[in-house]
C-alpha positions, 0 to 999 in steps of 0.5 A: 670935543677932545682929540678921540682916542681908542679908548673913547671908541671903546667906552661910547660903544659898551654904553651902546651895547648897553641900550636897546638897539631902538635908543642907541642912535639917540644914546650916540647923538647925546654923548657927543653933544655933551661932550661938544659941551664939555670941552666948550666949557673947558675950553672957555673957563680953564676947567673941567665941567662940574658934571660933564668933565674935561670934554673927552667921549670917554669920560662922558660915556664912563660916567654913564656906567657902561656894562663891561667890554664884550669879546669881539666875537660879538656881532652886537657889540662890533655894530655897536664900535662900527655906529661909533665909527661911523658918527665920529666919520660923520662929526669929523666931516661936518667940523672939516666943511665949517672950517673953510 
């Protein structure tokens, strides 16, 4: 997966909020794996996935047409940023333990 950037947060979370609560650690797994794949298949040929793109969590989760960014005030779409938080700490710290 590329380098992730606010707005990758932002894109993942208002895909989330557009699933019901029961999907959404599914709808999470799945976006980051296509985008695992996405960037492994930029990585490997020099170019963006046909289907996928380049490998970034925002464009995968942009082409799943999300609903628009709710305010913060609410407490549906802050748990929606904090899941993504919280997969991204655990995807960073699975990548750090296979690099040794």
């Amino acid at each position: 997966m590329r380098p992730v950037l606010h707005g990758d947060v932002v894109a993942v979370a208002r895909v989330l909020y557009g699933q019901p609560l029961v999907e959404r650690a599914l709808v999470l797994k799945r976006l980051i794996r296509t985008a695992d794949w996405a960037d492994g298949f930029r990585r490997a040929t020099g170019r963006m996935h046909p289907v996928w793109g380049d490998g970034s969590l925002m464009t995968v989760a942009l082409a799943a047409k999300p609903p628009p960014e709710p305010r913060l005030d609410d407490v549906d779409y802050c748990g929606c940023m904090a899941m993504v938080f919280e997969a991204l700490v655990r995807e960073f710290s699975r990548e750090d333990l296979t690099v040794s």
